[in-house]
C-alpha positions in Angstrom: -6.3 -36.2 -5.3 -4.0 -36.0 -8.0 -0.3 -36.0 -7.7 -0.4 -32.3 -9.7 -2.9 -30.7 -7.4 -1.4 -32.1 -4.0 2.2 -30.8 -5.4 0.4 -27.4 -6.1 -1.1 -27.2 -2.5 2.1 -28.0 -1.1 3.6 -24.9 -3.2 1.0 -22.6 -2.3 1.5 -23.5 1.3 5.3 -23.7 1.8 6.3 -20.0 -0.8 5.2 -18.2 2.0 6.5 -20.1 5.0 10.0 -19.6 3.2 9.6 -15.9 1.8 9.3 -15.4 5.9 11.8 -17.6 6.9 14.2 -15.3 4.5 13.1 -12.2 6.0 13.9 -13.6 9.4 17.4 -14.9 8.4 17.9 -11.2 6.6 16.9 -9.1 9.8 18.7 -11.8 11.8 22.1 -11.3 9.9 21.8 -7.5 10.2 21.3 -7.7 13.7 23.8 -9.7 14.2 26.5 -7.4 12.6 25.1 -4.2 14.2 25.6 -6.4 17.3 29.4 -7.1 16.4 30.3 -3.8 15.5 28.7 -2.3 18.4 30.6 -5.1 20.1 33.9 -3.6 18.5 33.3 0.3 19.7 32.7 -0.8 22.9 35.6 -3.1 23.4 38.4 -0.3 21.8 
């Protein structure tokens, strides 16, 4: 196996692992300030 083709596998394997990971991290954040702001009203 050439260096080319493992690199490619490796790529093909790990875009969509990470275009998850962001979506994760993006619904995390916005839950997160929802949570604060909530946090806020209900403190006040």
């Amino acid at each position: 196996m050439s260096k080319k083709t493992f690199l490619r596998k490796i790529d093909r394997e790990t875009t969509p692992r990470l275009a998850g990971v962001c979506v994760n991290a993006m619904y995390l954040i916005r839950f997160g300030i929802l949570f604060i702001i909530f946090k806020i009203f209900m403190l006040n």
